[in-house]
N, CA, C and O of each residue as an XYZ file, in Angstrom:
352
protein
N       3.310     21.765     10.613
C       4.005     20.786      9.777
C       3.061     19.628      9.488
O       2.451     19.001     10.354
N       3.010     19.430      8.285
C       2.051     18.089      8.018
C       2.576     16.687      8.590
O       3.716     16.236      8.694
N       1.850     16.387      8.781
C       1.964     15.038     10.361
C       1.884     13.634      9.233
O       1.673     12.470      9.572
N       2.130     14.169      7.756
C       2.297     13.192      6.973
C       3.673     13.056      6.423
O       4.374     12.063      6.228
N       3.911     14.611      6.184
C       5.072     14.496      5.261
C       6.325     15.023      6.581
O       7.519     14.762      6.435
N       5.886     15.642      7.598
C       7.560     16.147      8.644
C       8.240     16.985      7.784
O       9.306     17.287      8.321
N       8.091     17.646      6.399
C       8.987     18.135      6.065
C      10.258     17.157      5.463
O      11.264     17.804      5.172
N      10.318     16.073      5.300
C      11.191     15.284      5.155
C      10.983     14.340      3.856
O       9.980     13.657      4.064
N      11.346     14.150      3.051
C      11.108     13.467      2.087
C      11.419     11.471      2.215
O      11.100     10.615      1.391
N      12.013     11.325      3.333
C      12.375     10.430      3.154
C      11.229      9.180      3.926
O      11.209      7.949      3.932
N      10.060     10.621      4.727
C       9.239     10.043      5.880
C       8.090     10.049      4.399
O       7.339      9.090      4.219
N       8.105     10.982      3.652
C       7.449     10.161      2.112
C       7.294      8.637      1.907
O       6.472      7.724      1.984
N       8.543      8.906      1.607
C       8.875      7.098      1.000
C       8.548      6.588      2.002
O       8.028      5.561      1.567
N       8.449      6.535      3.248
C       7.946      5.807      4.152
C       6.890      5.050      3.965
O       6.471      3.895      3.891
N       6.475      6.815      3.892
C       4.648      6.648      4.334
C       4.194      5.640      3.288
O       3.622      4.645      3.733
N       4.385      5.752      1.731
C       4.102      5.093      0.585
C       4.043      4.061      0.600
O       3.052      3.396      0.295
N       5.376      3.552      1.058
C       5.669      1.942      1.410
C       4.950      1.535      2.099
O       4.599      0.388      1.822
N       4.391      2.094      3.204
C       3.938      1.456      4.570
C       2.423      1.068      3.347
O       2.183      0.070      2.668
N       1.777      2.202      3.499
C       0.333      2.330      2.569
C       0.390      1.376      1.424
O      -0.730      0.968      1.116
N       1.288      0.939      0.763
C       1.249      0.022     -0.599
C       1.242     -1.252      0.008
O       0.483     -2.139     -0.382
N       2.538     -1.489      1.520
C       2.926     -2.762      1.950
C       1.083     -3.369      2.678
O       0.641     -4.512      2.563
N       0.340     -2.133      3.399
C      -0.060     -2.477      3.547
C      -1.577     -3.091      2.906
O      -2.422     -3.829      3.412
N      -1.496     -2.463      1.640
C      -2.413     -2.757      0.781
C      -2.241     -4.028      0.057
O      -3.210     -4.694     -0.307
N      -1.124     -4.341     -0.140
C      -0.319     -5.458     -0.552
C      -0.333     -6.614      0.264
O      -0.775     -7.634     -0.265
N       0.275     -6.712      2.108
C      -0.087     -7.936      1.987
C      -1.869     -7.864      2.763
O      -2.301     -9.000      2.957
N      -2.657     -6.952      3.102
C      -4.154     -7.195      3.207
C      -4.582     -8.648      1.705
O      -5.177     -9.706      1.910
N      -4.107     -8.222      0.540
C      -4.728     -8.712     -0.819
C      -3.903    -10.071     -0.642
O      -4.545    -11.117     -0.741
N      -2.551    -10.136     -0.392
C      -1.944    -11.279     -0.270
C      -2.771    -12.352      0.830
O      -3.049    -13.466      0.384
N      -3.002    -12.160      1.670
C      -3.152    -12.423      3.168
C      -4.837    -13.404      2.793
O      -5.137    -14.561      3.090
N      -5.627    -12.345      2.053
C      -6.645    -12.748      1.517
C      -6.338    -14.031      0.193
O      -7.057    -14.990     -0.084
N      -5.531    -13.777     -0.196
C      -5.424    -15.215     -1.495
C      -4.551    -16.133     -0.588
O      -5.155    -17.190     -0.408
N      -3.672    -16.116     -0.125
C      -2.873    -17.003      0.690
C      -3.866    -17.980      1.359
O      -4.154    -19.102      0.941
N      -4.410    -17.280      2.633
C      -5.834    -18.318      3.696
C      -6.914    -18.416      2.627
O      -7.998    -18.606      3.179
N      -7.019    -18.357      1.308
C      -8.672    -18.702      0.943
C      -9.203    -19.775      1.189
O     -10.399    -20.049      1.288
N      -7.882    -20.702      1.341
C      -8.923    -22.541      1.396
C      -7.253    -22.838      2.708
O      -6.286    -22.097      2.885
N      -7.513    -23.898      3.209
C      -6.675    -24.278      4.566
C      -5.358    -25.070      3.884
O      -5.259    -25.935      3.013
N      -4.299    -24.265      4.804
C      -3.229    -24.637      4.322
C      -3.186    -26.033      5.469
O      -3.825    -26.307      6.485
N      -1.962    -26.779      4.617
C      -1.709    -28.216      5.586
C      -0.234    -28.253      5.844
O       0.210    -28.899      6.793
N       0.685    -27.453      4.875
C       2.317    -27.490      5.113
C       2.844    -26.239      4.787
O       2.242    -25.382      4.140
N       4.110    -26.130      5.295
C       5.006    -25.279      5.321
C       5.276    -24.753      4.079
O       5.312    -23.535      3.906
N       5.538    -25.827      2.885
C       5.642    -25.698      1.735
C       3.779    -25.080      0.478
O       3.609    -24.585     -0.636
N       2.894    -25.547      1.613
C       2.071    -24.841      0.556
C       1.792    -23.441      0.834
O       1.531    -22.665     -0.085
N       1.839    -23.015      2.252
C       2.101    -21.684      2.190
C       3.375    -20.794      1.808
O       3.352    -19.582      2.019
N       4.505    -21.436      1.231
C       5.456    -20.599      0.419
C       5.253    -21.117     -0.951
O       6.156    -20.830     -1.736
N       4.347    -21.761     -1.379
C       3.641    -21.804     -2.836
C       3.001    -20.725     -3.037
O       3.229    -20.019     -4.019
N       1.932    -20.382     -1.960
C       0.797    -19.934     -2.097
C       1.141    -18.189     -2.072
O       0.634    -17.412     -2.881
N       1.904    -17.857     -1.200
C       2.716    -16.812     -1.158
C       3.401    -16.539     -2.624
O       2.741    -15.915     -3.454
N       4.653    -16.978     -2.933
C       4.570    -16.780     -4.415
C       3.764    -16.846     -5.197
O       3.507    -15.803     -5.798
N       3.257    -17.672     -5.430
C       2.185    -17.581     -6.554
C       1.121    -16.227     -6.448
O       0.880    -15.519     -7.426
N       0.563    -16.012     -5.157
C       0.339    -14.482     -4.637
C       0.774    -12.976     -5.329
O       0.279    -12.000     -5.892
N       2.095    -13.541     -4.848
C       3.225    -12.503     -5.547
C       3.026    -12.367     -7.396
O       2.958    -11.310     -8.023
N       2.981    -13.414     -7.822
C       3.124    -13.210     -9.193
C       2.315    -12.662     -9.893
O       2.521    -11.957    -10.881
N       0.580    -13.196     -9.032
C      -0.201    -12.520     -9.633
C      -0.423    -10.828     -9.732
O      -0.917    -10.118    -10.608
N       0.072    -10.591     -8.648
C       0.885     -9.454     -8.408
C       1.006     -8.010     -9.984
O       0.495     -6.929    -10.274
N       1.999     -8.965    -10.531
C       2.366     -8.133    -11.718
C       1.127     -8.523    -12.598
O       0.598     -7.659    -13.296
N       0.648     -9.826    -12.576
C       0.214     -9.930    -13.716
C      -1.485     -8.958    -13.764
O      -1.854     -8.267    -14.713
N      -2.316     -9.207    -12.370
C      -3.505     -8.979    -12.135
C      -4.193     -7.981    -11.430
O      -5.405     -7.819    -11.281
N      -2.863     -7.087    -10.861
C      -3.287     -6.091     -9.611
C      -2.696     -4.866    -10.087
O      -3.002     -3.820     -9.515
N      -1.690     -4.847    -11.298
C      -1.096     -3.503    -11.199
C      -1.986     -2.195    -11.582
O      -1.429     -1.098    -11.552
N      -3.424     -2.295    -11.959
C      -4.094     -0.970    -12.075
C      -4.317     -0.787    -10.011
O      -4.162      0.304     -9.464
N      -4.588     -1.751     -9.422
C      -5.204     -1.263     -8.116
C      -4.047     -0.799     -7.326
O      -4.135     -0.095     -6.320
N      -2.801     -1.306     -7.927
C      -1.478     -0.359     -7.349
C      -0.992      1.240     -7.908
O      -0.655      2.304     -7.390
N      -1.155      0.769     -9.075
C      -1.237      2.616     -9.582
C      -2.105      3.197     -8.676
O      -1.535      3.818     -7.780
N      -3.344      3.181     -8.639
C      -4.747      3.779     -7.924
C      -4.319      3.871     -6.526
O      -4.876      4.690     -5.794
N      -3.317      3.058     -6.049
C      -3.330      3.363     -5.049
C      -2.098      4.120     -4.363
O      -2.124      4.481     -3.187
N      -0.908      4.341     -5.316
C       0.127      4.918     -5.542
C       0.025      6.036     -5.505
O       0.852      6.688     -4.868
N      -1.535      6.954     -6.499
C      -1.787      7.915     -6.884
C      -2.339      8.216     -5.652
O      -1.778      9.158     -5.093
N      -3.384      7.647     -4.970
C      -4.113      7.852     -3.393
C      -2.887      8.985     -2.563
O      -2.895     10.203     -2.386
N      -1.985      7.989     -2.225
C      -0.767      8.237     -1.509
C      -0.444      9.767     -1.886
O      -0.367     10.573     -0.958
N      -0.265     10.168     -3.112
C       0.684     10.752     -3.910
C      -0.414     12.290     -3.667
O       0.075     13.337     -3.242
N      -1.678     12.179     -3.967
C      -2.460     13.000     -3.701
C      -2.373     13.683     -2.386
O      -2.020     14.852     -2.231
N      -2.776     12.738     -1.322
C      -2.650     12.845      0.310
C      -1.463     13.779      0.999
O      -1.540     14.574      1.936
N      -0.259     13.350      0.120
C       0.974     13.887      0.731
C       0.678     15.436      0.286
O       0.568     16.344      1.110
N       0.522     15.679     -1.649
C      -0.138     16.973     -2.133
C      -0.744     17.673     -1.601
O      -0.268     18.798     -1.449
N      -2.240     17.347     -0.985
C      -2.706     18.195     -0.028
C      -2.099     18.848      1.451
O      -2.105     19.986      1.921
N      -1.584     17.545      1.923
C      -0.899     17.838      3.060
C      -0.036     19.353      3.159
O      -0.275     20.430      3.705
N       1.233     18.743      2.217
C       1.877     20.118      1.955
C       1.361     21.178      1.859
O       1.687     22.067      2.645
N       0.161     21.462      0.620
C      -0.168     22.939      0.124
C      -0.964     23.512      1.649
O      -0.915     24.682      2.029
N      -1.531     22.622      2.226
C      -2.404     22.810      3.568
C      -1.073     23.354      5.194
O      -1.080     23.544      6.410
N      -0.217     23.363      4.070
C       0.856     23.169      5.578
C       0.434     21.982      6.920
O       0.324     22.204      8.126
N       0.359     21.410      6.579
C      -0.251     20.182      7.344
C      -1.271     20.342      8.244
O      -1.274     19.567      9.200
N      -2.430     21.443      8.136
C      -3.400     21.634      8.330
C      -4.773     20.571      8.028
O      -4.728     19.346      7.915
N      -5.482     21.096      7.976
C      -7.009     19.978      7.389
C      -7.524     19.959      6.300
O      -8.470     20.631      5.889
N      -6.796     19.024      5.680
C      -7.347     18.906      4.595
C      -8.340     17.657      3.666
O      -8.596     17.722      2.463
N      -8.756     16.603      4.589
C      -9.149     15.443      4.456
C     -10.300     15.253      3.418
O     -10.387     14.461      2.480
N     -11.339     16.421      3.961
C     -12.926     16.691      3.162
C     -12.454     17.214      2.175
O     -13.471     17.460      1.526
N     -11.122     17.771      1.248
C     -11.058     18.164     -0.191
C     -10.294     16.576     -0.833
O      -9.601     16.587     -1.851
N     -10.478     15.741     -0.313
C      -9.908     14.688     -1.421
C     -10.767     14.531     -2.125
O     -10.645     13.774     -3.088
């Protein structure tokens, strides 16, 4: 059984989320600390504003990375969750 997918579709959506969330806030995390926060309120500025750029500036590196995901699970399956890492 692929140790990605369980056979389960819902450990999919998981996995996706986890992989996007974590691609997401790595990039957030990085614009948020670039220069030193001093209040409570500029890090929930800085956070939104994060976010927005979001739609406006990142959505090819989310496709790309949507598709990553989407591939990974592909192999997995046809491999029966065997080894398939060196054909990506």
């Amino acid at each position: 059984m692929c140790p990605i997918f369980n056979g389960y579709e819902n450990t999919v959506v998981r996995i996706w989320s986890y992989r996007l969330d974590f691609f997401l806030w790595g990039w957030m995390k990085r614009e948020v600390y670039k220069e030193k926060l001093n209040t409570k309120e500029e890090l929930v500025a800085r956070i939104m504003n994060s976010a927005a750029l979001i739609k406006q500036e990142r959505q090819d590196d989310l496709r790309r990375a949507e598709r990553t995901v989407a591939k990974r699970v592909e192999k997995c399956i046809e491999f029966d969750g065997g080894i398939f890492e060196h054909l990506l």
